[in-house]
Structures are given as structure tokens and as C-alpha cells.
C-alpha positions as a printed Julia matrix, in Angstrom:
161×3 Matrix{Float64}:
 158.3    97.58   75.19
 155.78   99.08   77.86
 156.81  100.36   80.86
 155.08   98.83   84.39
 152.72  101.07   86.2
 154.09  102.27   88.82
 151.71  103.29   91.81
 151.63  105.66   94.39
 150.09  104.03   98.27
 149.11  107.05  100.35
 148.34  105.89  103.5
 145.62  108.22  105.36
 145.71  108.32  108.87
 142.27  106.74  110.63
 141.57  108.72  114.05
 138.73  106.08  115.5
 137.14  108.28  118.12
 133.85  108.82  120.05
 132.3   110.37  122.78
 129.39  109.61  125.22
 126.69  111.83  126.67
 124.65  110.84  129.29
 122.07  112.35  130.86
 119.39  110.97  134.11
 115.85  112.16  134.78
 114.08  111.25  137.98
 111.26  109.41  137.54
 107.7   109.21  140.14
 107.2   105.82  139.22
 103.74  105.32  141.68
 102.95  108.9   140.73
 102.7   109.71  145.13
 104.69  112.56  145.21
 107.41  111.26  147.05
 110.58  109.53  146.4
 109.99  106.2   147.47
 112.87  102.87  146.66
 111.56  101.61  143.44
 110.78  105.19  141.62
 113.14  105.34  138.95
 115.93  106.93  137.29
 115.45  107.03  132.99
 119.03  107.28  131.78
 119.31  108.35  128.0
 122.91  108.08  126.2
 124.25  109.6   123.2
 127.15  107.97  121.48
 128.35  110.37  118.53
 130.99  109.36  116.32
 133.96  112.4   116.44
 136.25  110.13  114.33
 136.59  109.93  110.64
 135.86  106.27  110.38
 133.44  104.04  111.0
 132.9   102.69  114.55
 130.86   99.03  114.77
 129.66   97.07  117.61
 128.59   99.55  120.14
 127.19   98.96  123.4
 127.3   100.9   126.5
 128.44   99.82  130.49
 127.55  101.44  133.57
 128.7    99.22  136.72
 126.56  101.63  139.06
 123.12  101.04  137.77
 123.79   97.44  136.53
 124.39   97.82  132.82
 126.51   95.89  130.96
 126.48   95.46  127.08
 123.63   98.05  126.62
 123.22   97.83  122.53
 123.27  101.53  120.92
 120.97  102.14  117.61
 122.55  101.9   115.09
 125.31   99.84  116.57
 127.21  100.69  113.57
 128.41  104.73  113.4
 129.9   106.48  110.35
 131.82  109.49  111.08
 129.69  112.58  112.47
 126.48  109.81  113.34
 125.18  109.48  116.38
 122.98  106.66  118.11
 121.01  106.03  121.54
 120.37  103.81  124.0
 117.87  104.18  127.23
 117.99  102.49  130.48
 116.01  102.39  133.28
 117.23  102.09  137.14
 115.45  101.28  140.36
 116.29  103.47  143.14
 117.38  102.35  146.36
 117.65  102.85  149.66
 121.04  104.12  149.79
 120.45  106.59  146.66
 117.64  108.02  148.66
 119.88  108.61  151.8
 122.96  110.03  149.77
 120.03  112.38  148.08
 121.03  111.04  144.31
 123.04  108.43  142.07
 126.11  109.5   141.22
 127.78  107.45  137.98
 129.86  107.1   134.47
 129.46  104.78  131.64
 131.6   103.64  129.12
 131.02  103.01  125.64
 132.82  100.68  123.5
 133.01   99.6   120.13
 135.58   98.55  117.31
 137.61  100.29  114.46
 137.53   98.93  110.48
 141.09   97.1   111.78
 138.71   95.13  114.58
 140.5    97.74  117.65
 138.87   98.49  120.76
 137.31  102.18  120.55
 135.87  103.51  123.89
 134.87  106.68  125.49
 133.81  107.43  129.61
 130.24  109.45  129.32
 130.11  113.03  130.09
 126.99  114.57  131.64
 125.56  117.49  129.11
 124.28  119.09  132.83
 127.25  118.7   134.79
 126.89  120.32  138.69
 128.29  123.37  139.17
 131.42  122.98  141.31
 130.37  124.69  144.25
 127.58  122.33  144.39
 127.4   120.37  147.52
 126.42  117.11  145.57
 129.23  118.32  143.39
 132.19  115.55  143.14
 135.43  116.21  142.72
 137.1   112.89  142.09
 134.5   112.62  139.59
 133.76  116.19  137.62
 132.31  114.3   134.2
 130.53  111.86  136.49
 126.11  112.16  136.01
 124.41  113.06  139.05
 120.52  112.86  139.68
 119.04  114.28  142.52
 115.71  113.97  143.62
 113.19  116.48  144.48
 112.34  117.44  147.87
 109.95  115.63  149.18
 106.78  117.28  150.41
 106.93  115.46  153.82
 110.61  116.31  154.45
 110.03  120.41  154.05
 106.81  120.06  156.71
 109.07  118.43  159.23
 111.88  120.91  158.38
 109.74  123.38  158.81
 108.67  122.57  162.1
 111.95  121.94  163.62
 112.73  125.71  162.75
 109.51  126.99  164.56
């Protein structure tokens, strides 16, 4: 008479994780000099799986600069992968009077077992705290600033003199 098989089920714990970098570069979009509404900010993310399974479906949001369902390449992640995604914002008025953008993003995606995996961005540059642009409700938060504008040192100039 044979004996059934018995088998052994080890069940291996799956740690879905991944993390966002996100990083913004000023832009001269009309090449004056100056930072006029309408230059741009380039935004470039890195989504890097940290987990040690694979993470479909990802897309990026960022409410600030009007980004919602930004697809990564690949979409798809195994562990220790990383993909990209670009955007591009206009400036504004009102980022050129508060000096820069400040933001986050999120990305999302899903687990093997179809669950939500998502992770706020950092910034690889983050400001020094003691920056004045520096914010404190929001340390992991990107900030671009925008160079000095030629016009803006002449007249600061003269109201020294």
C-alpha cells in the first residue's frame, strides 16, 4: 500500500514596497534671461522598487503642478528595478512671487494580490533647514527656486546706493 505525499506550504512573507525620488530643474523657456510666467519647471521622477515583489501599474500624482496618472517606464517593477517618468510645468505668477514651487507626488501601483502600493516622493536635494525657502510642515517636499534675475540685482543695487 503507498503512503500519500504529504507536503510542506511555507508561506514567504511579500513586503510590496517602493519609494519615489523627485527632483525639479528650472527651465529659460524663451532663453531671455529672466524668469518670466510660462518658463518652465522639468520635473524628473524615479520610482525604485525596495520590495521583494513585483509592483505593476505605476503612475505618478502631483496635485501642485497638475499631474494625475503620470505613467512610469516600465510600469511594471521587479524587486531592486527602477523606472521614470518626466513632466513639464508652466510657471506662474504666484510661483514667481513666492520665489519657487514647492510640492510632493505620490506614486502608486499594485502588489501580485491586486493591493494598493504607494510611496510620497522625496527630493534627492532637499533644502538645508536653515534655508529660508526651507519648509517645515513639509521637510521631503521638492522645492525649485529660480535664479536671480538680472533686472532684480540692478534695482537692488541701487536702492542700497
Amino acid at each position: 500500500m503507498t503512503q500519500p505525499v504529504q507536503r510542506a506550504f511555507t508561506d514567504l512573507q511579500q513586503t510590496p514596497l517602493i519609494e519615489l525620488l523627485k527632483d525639479g530643474a528650472y527651465a529659460d523657456t524663451n532663453g531671455d534671461g529672466v524668469v518670466n510666467v510660462g518658463d518652465s519647471i522639468v520635473y524628473n521622477f524615479t520610482v525604485t522598487n525596495t520590495g521583494n515583489v513585483t509592483v505593476s501599474n505605476l503612475t505618478i500624482d502631483d496635485a501642485v503642478i497638475g499631474v494625475t496618472g503620470l505613467a512610469v517606464t516600465p510600469s511594471t517593477l521587479a524587486p531592486g528595478q527602477s523606472g521614470t517618468a518626466t513632466a513639464t510645468y508652466a510657471i506662474t505668477q504666484a510661483d514667481i512671487d513666492n520665489g519657487g514651487v514647492h510640492n510632493i507626488a505620490t506614486a502608486n501601483g499594485t502588489d501580485p494580490n491586486n493591493n494598493p502600493v504607494s510611496d510620497n516622493s522625496n527630493d534627492p536635494t532637499p533644502l538645508d533647514p536653515t534655508s529660508p525657502d526651507y519648509d517645515p510642515t513639509c521637510p521631503t517636499c521638492t522645492f525649485t527656486d529660480f535664479p536671480t534675475n538680472t533686472i532684480n540685482r540692478i534695482i537692488e543695487r541701487r536702492s542700497v546706493c
